[in-house]
C-alpha positions in Angstrom: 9.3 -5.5 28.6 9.4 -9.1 28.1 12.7 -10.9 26.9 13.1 -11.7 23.5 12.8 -15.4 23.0 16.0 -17.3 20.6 13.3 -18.3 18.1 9.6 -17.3 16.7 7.2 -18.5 14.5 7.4 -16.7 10.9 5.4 -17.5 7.8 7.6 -18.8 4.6 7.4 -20.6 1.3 10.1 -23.8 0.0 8.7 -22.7 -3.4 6.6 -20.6 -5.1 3.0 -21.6 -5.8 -0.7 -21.3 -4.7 -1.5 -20.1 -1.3 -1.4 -23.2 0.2 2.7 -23.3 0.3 2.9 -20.8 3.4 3.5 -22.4 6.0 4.5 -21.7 9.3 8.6 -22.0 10.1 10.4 -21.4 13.5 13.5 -19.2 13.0 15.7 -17.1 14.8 14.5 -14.2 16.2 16.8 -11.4 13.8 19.0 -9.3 15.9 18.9 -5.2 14.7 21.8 -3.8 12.9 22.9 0.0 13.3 20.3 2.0 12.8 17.6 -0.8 12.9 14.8 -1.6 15.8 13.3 -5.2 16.5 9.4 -5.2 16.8 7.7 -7.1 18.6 4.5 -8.0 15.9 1.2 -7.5 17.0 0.0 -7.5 13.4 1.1 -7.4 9.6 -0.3 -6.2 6.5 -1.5 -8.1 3.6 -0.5 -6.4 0.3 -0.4 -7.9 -3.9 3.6 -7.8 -3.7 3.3 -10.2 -1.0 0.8 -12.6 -2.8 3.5 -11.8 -6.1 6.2 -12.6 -4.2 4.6 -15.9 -3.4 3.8 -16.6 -6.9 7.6 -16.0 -7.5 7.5 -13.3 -9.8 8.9 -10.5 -7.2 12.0 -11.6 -5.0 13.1 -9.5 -2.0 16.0 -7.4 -2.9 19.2 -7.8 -1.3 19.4 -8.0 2.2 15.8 -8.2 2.8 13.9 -11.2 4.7 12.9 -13.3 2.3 10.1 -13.5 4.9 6.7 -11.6 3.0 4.9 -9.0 4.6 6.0 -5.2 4.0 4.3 -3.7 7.0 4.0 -4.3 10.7 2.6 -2.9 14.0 3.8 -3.3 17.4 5.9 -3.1 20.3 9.8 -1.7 20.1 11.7 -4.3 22.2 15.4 -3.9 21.2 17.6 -1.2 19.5 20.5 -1.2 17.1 23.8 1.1 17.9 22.6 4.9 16.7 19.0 4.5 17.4 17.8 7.2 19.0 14.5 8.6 18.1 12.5 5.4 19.0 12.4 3.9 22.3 11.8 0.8 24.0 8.5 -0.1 24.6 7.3 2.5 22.0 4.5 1.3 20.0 4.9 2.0 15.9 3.9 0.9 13.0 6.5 1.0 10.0 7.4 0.1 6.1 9.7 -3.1 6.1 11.7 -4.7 3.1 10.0 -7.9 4.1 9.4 -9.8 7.3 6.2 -8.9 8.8 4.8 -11.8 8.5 6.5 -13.1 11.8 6.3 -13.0 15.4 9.2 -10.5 15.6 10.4 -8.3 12.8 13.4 -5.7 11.9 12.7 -2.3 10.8 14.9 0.7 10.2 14.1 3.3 12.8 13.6 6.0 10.8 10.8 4.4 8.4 9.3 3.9 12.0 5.4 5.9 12.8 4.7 6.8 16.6 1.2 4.6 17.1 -1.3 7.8 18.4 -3.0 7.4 20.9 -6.7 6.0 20.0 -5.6 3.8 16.7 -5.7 0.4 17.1 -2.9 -1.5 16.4 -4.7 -3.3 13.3 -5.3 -0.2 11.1 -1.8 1.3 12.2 -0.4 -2.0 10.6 -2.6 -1.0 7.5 -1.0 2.1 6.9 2.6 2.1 6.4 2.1 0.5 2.9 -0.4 1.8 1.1 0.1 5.3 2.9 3.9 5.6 1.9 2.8 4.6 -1.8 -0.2 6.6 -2.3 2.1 9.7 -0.8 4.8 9.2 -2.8 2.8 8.7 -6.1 0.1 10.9 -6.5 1.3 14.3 -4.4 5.4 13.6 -4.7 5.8 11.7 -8.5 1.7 13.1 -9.9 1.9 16.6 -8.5 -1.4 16.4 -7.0 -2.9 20.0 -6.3 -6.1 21.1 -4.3 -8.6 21.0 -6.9 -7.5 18.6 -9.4 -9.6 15.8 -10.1 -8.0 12.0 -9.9 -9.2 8.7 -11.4 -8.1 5.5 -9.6 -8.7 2.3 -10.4 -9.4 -0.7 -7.5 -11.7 2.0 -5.3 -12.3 -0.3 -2.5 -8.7 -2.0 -2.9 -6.3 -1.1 0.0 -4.3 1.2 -2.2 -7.8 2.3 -3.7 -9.0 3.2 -0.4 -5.9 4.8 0.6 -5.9 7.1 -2.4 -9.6 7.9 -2.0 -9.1 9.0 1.8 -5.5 10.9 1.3 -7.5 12.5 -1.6 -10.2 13.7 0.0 -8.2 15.1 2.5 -6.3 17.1 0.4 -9.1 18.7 -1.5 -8.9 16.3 -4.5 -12.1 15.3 -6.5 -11.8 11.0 -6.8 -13.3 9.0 -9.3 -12.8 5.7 -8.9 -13.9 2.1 -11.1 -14.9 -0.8 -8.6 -16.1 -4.5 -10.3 -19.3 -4.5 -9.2 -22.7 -2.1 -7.7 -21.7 -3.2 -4.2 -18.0 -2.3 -4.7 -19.6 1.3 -6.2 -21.4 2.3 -3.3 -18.4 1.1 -0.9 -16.4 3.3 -2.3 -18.7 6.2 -2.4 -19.3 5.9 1.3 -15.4 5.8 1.3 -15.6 9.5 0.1 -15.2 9.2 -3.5 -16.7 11.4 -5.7 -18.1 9.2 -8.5 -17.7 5.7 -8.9 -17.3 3.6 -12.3 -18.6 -0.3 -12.3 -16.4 -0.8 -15.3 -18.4 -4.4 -15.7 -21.3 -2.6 -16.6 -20.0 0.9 -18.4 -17.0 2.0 -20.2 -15.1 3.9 -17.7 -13.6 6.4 -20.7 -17.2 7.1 -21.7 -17.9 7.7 -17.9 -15.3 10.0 -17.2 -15.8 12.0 -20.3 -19.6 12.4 -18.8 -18.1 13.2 -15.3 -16.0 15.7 -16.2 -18.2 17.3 -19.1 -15.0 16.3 -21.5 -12.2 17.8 -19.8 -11.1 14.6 -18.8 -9.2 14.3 -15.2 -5.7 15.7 -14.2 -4.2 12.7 -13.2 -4.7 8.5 -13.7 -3.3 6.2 -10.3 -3.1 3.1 -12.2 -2.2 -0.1 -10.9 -3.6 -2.1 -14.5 -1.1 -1.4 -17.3 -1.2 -3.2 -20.7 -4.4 -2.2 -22.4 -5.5 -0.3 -19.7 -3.0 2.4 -20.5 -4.1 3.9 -23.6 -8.1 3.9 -22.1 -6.1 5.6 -19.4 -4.7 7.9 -21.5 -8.1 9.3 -23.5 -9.3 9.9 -19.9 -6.3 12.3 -18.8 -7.0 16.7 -19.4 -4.9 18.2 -21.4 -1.0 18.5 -19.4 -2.1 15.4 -17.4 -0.4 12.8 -15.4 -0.3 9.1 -15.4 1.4 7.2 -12.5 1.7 3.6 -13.0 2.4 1.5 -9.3 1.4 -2.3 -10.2 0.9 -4.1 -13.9 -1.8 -6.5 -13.2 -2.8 -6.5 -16.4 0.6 -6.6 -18.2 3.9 -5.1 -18.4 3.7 -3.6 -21.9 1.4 -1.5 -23.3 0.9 0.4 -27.1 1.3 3.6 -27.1 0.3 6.9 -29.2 3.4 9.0 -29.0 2.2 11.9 -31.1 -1.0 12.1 -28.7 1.1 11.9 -25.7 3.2 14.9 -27.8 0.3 17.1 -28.9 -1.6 16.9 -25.5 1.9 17.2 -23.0 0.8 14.1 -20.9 3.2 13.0 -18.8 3.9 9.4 -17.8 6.0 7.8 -14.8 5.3 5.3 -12.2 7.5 4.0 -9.3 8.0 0.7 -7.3 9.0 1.6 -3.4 10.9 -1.4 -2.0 14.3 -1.6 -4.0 14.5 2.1 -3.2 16.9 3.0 -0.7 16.8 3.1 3.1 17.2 6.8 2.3 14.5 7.3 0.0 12.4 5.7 2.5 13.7 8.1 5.7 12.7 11.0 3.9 9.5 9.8 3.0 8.5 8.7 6.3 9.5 12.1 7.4 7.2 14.1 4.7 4.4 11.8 5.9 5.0 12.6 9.4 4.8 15.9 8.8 2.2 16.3 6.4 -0.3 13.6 6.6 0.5 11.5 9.9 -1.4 14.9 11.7 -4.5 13.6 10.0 -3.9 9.8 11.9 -3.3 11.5 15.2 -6.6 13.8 14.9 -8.7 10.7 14.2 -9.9 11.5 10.7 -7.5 9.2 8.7 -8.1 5.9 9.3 -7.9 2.7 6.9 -10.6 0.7 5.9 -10.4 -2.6 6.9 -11.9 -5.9 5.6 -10.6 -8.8 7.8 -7.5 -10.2 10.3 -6.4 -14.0 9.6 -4.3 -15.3 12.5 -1.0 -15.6 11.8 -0.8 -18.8 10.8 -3.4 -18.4 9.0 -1.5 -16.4 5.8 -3.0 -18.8 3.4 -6.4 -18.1 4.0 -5.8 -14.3 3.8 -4.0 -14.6 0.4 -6.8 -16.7 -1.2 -9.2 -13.6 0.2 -6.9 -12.0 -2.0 -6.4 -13.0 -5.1 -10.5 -13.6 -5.3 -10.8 -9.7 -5.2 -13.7 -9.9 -3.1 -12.2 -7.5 -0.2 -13.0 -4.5 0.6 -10.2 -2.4 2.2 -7.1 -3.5 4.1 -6.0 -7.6 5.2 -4.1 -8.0 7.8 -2.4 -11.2 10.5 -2.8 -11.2 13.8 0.8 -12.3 15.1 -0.2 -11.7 18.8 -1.5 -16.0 19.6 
């Protein structure tokens, strides 16, 4: 292995604003801790809590980099005490509190993935983020069953995507809404099931068609505010409503004697202020149950573009004007 340089090039913000305030910053390269591995970056995901972390509206939590960027792929080139079920030299892609976007990043070892054979190191730094959230969410908090049909909105987003694959997978019938006919048909070749241009229809209306007025078993919604009730005439009877993101508002009116009468149930999670434990045990339920599908070849993320490193800017901008299709991601290997 090479030796780790005293400093690296990392991406940062003086304060929050537009995309235009990341800008590149030479650090320190971070030293691991007990239990923690230093990756050498090859690239880092793009995800909305970075570009709302930018904005200023979703600060690392304690002890985290303030450095954005929640997942990473690359090379293992230094160990913490206790570390021993990675090794140097091993390529991995994990989930990070923050700091991916960066030349060199920590990472606890056990919220580490072995990179298989065959899966570029692009897509395997696509994964960690939407994969531990889409995991967690609809088969851990949503109960998700062979069978079940699922509505998710953002098809052709990376946690849209994500949920479409992993649900597919699992024998789960997807319906997703997309902004567009283009988005629509993405997402069908995707693998959903149906998909809902809710510029053109009224995605209650369609689901109610779909599902011959049954309605679906369980809502992945990353909307809130007014989406929620609209979300909530589209659930079955006993269904489930996981809320992961509140784009469109943090409160939202609510019918309690419905939810009463029809036993919906409603929850919803945020994974980065959970605990490095949490996180361990997830990473090991993945492993088990759905990293087998990465090492076979038939899970693999949809991917829209890679920005250079220094380059962030550009790839938040992509961003926030929604016209991406699948996973962004920074190429920290120039």
């Amino acid at each position: 292995m090479q030796p780790v340089p005293p400093t690296m090039t990392a991406i940062g913000f003086e304060a929050p604003g537009g995309p235009e305030v990341l800008v590149p910053q030479s650090l320190a390269v971070p030293v691991p801790g007990p239990g923690q591995v230093l990756v050498k970056v090859a690239f880092a995901g793009v995800n909305r809590p970075d570009v709302v972390q930018r904005q200023g509206f979703y600060p690392p939590p304690p002890g985290a980099s303030p450095i954005p960027g929640l997942e990473i792929s690359g090379q293992v080139v230094a160990l913490g005490d206790g570390v021993t079920e990675v090794l140097p030299g091993q390529a991995v892609c994990a989930l990070v509190s923050g700091g991916g976007y960066a030349q060199y990043c920590l990472a606890e070892a056990a919220h580490c993935l072995p990179v298989p054979d065959g899966l570029p190191l692009d897509q395997a730094a696509a994964l960690p983020e939407t994969l531990f959230t889409v995991w967690h969410n609809v088969f851990e908090r949503g109960f998700a069953r062979e069978g079940e049909t699922i509505l998710v909105h953002g098809g052709t987003s990376g946690i849209g995507s994500m949920a479409t694959l992993l649900g597919k997978a699992f024998g789960l019938t997807v319906i997703v809404t997309c902004g567009g006919a283009d988005k629509c048909a993405k997402a069908l070749e995707i693998g959903a099931a149906h998909a809902i241009d809710y510029k053109a229809t009224d995605f209650v209306e369609e689901v109610a068609r779909i599902t011959q007025g049954r309605g679906v078993d369980l809502v992945l919604d990353m909307v809130a505010g007014s989406y929620v009730m609209r979300n909530l005439k589209c659930l079955a009877d006993d269904g489930r409503h996981v809320t992961i993101a509140v784009q469109g508002g943090v409160k939202a009116e609510l019918n309690m004697a419905e939810i009463m009468r029809r036993r919906l149930t409603l929850t919803g999670s945020t994974l980065r202020p959970r605990s490095n434990e949490f996180k361990a045990l997830l990473a090991q339920e993945i492993l088990s149950q759905a990293w087998p599908l990465v090492e076979e070849g038939e899970l693999r993320p949809v991917m829209d573009r890679a920005y250079a490193l220094s380059d962030a800017a550009a790839a938040h901008a992509r961003m926030e004007a929604g016209d991406h299709i699948g996973k962004i991601v920074l190429d920290a290997r120039g």
